[in-house]
C-alpha positions in Angstrom: -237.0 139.2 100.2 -239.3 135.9 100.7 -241.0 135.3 103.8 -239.3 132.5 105.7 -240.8 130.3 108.0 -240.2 128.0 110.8 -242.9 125.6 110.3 -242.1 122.8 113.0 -240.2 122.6 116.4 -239.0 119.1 117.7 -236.6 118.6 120.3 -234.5 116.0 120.9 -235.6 113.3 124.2 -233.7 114.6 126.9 -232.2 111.6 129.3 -230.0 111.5 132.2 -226.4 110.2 132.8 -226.4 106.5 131.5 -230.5 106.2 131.3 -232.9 105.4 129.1 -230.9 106.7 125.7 -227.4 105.7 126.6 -227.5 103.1 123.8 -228.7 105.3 121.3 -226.2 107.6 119.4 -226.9 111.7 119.1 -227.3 110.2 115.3 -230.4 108.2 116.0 -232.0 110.6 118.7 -231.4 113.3 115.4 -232.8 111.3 113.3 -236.8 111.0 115.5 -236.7 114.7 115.8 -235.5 115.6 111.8 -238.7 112.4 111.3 -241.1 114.3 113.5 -240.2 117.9 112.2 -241.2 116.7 108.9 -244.3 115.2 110.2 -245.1 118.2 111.8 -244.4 120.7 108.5 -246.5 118.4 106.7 -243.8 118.0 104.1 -242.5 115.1 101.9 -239.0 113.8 102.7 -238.6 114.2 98.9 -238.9 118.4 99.6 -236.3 118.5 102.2 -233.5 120.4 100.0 -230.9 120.1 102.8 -229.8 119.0 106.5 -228.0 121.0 108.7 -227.3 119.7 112.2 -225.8 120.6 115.2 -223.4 118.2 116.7 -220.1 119.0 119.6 -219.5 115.8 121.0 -218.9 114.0 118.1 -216.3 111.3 119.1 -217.3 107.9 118.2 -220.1 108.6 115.7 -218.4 108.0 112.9 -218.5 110.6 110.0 -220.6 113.1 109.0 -223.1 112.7 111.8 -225.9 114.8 110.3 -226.4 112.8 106.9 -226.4 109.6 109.5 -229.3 111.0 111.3 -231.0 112.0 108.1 -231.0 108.6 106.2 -232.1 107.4 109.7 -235.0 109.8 109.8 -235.9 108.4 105.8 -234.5 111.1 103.9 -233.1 110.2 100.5 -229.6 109.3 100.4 -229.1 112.2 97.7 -229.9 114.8 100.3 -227.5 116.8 101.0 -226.3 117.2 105.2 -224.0 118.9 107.0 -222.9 118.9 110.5 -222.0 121.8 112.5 -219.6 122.1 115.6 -220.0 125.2 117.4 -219.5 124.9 121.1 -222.7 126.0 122.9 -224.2 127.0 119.7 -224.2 124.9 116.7 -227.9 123.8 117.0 -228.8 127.7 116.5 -225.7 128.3 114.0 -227.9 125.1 112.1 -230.9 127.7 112.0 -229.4 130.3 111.2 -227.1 128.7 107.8 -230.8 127.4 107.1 -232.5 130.7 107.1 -229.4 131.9 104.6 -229.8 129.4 102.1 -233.3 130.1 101.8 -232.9 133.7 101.6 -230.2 133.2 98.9 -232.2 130.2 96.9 -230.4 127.5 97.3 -233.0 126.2 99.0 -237.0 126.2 99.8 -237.0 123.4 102.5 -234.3 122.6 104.7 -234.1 120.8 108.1 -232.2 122.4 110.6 -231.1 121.8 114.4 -228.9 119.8 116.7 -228.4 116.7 118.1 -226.2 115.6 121.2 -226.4 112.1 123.4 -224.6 113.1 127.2 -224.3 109.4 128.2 
């Protein structure tokens, strides 16, 4: 089996009850930590594979909330993204799909997490 990697950690800004980030959708907060993660990894938006991110409270987003954060963050519209809702879990259940679809090869570099505005 191929050695797999986590090769960046960004989190999300944390705010509190109508702050700061109450304007900004979980979408757009996503979107700086998938930007950053690349950053960080050193890797070309044109290497990400795939998207997966976490996302519960997803009422007025609009759709598919993690391909809005990545075109947002300056991925290519082509990448693929999905969005996971897993209560209390679906940033990790993000990981762990990612670690899969390395291990299986459908994919070298993915982008994985989740995403959440409280306000």
């Amino acid at each position: 089996m191929k050695k797999i990697v986590i090769s960046s950690a960004v989190r999300t800004p944390m705010g509190a009850f109508q702050g700061a980030f109450s304007n900004l959708k979980a979408s757009k907060l996503g979107a700086a930590a998938i930007k950053e993660a690349i950053n960080r990894a050193n890797v070309s938006e044109d290497n990400v594979d795939l998207v997966l991110m976490g996302n519960v409270l997803s009422a007025g987003m609009g759709q598919a909330p993690a391909r809005q954060a990545a075109i947002y963050a300056g991925l290519d519209k082509r990448t693929p993204s999905v969005t996971l809702n897993k209560m209390c879990g679906s940033g990790l259940e993000a990981i762990i799909q990612a670690f899969r679809a390395i291990a299986v090869g459908d994919a070298e570099v993915v982008v994985a997490g989740g995403m959440e505005s409280m306000t």
